[in-house]
N, C-alpha and C positions, 0 to 999 in steps of 0.2 A: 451371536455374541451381543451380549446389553450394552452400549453407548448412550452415555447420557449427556446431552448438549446445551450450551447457553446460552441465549438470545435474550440481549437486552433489548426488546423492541415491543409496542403494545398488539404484535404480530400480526397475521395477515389469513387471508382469506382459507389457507391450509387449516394454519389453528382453527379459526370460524366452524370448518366443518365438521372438524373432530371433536370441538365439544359438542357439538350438535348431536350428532351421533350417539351420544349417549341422555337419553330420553330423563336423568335426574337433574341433569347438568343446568347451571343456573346463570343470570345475565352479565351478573360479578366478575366471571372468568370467559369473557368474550373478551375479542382486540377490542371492540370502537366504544364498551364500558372502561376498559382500562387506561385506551386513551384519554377519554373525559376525565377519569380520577388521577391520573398522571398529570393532565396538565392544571387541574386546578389547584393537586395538591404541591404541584412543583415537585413530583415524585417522578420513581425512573420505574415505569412497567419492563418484565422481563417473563420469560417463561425458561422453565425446566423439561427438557426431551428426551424422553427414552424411547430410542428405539433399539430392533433389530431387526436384520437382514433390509436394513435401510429404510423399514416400516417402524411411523410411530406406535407403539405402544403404550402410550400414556404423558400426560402434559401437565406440568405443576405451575400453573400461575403464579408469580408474585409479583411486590411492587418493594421497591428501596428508597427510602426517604433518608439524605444527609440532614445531620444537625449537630449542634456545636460539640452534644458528647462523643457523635459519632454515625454511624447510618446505624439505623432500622430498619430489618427485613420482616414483611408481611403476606399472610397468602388465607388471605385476601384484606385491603386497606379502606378502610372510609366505610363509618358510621353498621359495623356487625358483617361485613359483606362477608357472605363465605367463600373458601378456595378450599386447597387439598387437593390431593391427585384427581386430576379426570382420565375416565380410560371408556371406552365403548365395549371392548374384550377382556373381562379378565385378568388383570396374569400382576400374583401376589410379588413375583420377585422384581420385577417392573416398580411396582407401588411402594417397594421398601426401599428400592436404591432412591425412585428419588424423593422421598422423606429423607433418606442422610445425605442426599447430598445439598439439598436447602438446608440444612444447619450447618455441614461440614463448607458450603459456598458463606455463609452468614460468618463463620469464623473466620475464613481465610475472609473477606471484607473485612475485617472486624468491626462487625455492628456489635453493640451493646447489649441488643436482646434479639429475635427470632421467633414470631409467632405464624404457627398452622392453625386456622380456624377451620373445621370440618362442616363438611356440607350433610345437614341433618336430613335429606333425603337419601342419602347413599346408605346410612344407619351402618356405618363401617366403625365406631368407637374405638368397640373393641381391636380392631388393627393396629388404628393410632395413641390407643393406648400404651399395647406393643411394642412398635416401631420408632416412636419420636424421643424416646430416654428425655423426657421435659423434666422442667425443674420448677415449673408452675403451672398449677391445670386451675383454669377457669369454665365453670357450666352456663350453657342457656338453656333455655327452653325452647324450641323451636314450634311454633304453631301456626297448622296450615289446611285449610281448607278442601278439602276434596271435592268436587263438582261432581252431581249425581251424572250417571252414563246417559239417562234419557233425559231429554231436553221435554219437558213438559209443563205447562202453567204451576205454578206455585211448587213446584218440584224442592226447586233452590230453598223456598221460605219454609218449606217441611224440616229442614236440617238446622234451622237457628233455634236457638233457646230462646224463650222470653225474657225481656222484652224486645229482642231485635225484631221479632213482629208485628209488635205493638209500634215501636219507635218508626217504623218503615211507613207504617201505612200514618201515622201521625204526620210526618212530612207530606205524604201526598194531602190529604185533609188540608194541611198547612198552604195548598196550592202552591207545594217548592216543585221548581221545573230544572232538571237535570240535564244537559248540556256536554256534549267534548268538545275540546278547543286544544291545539296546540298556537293557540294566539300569542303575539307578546303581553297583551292587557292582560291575558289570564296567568302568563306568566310572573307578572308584577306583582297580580291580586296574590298569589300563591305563595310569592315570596313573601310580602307585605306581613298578610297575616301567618306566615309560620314565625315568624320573627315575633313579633305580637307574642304568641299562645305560648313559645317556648320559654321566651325574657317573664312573661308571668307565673310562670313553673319554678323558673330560674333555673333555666338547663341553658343549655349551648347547642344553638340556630346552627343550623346548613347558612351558608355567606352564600353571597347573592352569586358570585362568578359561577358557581355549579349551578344555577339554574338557568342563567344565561351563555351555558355551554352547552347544553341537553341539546338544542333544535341547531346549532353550529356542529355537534359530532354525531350524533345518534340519527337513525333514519328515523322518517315518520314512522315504522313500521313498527318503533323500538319502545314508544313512548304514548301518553296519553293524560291531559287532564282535566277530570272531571267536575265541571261548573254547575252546582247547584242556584240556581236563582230565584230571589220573592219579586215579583212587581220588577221584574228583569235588572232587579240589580245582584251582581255577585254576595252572595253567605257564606258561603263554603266552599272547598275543593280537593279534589285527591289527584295526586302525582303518582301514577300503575309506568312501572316499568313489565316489555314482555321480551321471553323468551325463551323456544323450545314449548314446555309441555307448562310452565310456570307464569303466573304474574307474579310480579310483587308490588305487595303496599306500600308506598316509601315516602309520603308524604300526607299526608290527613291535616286539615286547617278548616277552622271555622270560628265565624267572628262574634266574639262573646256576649252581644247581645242577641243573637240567633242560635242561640246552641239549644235554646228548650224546641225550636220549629225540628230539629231532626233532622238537620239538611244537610247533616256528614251522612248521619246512617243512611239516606238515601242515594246519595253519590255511592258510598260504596257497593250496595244493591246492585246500583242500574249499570257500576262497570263488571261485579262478579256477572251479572245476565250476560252481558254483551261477551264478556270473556268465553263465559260458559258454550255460548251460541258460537263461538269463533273455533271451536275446539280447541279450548285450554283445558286440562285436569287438574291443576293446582293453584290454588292462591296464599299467597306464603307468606303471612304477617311477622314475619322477621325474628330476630330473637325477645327473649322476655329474661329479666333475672330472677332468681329464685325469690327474692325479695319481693318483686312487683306482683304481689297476689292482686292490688286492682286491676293494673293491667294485663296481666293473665286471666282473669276474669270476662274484663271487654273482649277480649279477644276469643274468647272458651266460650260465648254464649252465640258466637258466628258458625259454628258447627266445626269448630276446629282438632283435629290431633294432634296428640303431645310426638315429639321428635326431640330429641337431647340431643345436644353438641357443643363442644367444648373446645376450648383457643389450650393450645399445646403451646408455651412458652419457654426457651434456653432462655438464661440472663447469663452472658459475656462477661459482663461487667458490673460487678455487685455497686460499685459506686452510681449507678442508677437509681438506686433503693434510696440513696441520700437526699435526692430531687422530691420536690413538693408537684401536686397532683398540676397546680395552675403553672410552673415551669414545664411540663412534659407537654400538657397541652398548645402549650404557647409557639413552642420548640417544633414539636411533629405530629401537627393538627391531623388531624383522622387518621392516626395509626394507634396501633394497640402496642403499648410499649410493654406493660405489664399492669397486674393486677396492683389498682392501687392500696390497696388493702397492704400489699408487701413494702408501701414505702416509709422510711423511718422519718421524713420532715412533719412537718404543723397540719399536713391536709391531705385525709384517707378519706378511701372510701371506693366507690365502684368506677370501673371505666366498661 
């Protein structure tokens, strides 16, 4: 018989293994990721449990964020993370129950909205198209690296497109020297300058508590970041979260008078080598929107494959649509409330 259980908790060592277990599974829906994004977001990490015969059969990660309209439930929260059922065995009637019961637990809360974002390695869509009866479907593009099986000289730089091998070897030429550090200095450089690169875009910066939570929850084993150096001073850095069979990119910075040296694209090089050599098989440069053809571009000339996946949204409460793009954010900082595009105030547009 199916039993499906609910644990508000950013769970434990059981969970750990069972996402493990299944070789697509990604660092989003581990305890000690969820704890960091729980407590930076001042969010409540929970998981969904199906078992039978007292055996889990499948775990749905989410996170709950209160706010003045109401809670928001997401699965998975902060900045594209993906969730959705994880299971190591198969078993489709497992994976249905608990898709309804995350929306049918989101009403009985009564949140305002309820977002499943699916894990573009599992390439399950079509189920969640199915199964989740949404009421807004938002797409990414999900683009991700494949590491060749034999570890051999230039193997890696066989699979980028130009010019990411032209820009590679320009940095070294440039005599940039590439570095890992999980130091606080390099912590500081890395927040410094993403703050920087982002306010010049005019997007909206990761805050600094998440980066000085990372080496407070996460093991050494979890994390890594990459210091590019000229004449031993920091340019550049990249933020690699690892786990399972996957890295992921989730942090890229470099400081705008060094961006012609090349000393991002070489940081990223020297950690996909070290990943590759570590036996990783994946590097997972996150989602893209349909819109971002530059950045799908950058990303596309890394040797990357397209992966679709898409945020399956209920909206509770249509009076959410009345709220402006800069109140939702304000309200429930890194959750996906809904596509802003569906909002009827002064300021649309993507989330």
């Amino acid at each position: 018989m199916l039993k499906i259980d609910h644990l508000y908790s950013s769970g434990n060592d059981s969970h750990y293994q069972y996402v493990y277990r299944n070789p697509d599974s990604l660092i989003y829906g581990t305890p000690r990721f969820m704890s960091l994004i729980g407590k930076h977001l001042d969010a409540e990490p929970g998981w969904l449990i199906a078992k039978k015969n007292c055996e889990i059969v499948g775990l749905l990660p989410f996170m709950k964020k209160n706010g003045p309209l109401g809670p928001i439930l997401n699965s998975l929260a902060y900045y594209g993370s993906n969730g959705g059922v994880i299971q190591h065995v198969k078993d489709d009637e497992a994976k249905a129950h608990l898709i309804s019961e995350f929306y049918k637990m989101a009403a009985e809360e009564k949140c305002i909205s309820a977002t499943i974002i699916s894990n573009p390695l599992e390439k399950d869509s079509e189920f969640y198209h199915k199964h989740t009866c949404y009421d807004l479907l938002d797409e990414r593009i999900g683009q991700i690296t494949h590491f060749p099986d034999e570890i051999e000289p230039d193997n890696l730089m066989k699979i980028f497109k130009n010019p990411r091998p032209r820009n590679i070897r320009r940095a070294m030429r440039e005599g940039i020297e590439v570095v890992r550090s999980q130091e606080e200095e390099s912590i500081k450089f890395l927040y410094k300058t993403h703050v920087a690169n982002i306010e010049s875009i005019g997007g909206l910066s990761k805050k600094k508590d998440f980066f000085d939570l990372i080496p407070k929850i996460m093991k050494k084993t979890d994390w890594m970041i990459y210091v590019a150096r000229l004449q031993e001073q920091p340019v550049a850095a990249l933020l690699v979260f690892y786990f399972n069979k996957t890295v992921e990119y989730f942090t890229p910075v470099v400081l705008d008078q060094y961006r012609n040296t090349q000393a991002l694209s070489l940081s990223i090089y020297r950690a996909m080598q070290d990943a590759q050599a570590s036996g990783f098989k994946n590097w997972n440069w996150g989602g893209t929107w349909l819109s971002q053809t530059g950045v799908y571009d950058f990303k596309k000339r890394w040797g990357t494959t397209d992966y679709p996946y898409y945020y399956y949204t209920r909206v509770y409460d249509d009076s959410v649509k009345r709220q402006t793009k800069e109140a939702l954010l304000e309200q429930y900082p890194g959750f996906y409330v809904l596509p802003f595009s569906q909002l009827n105030g002064p300021s649309q547009g993507h989330n």
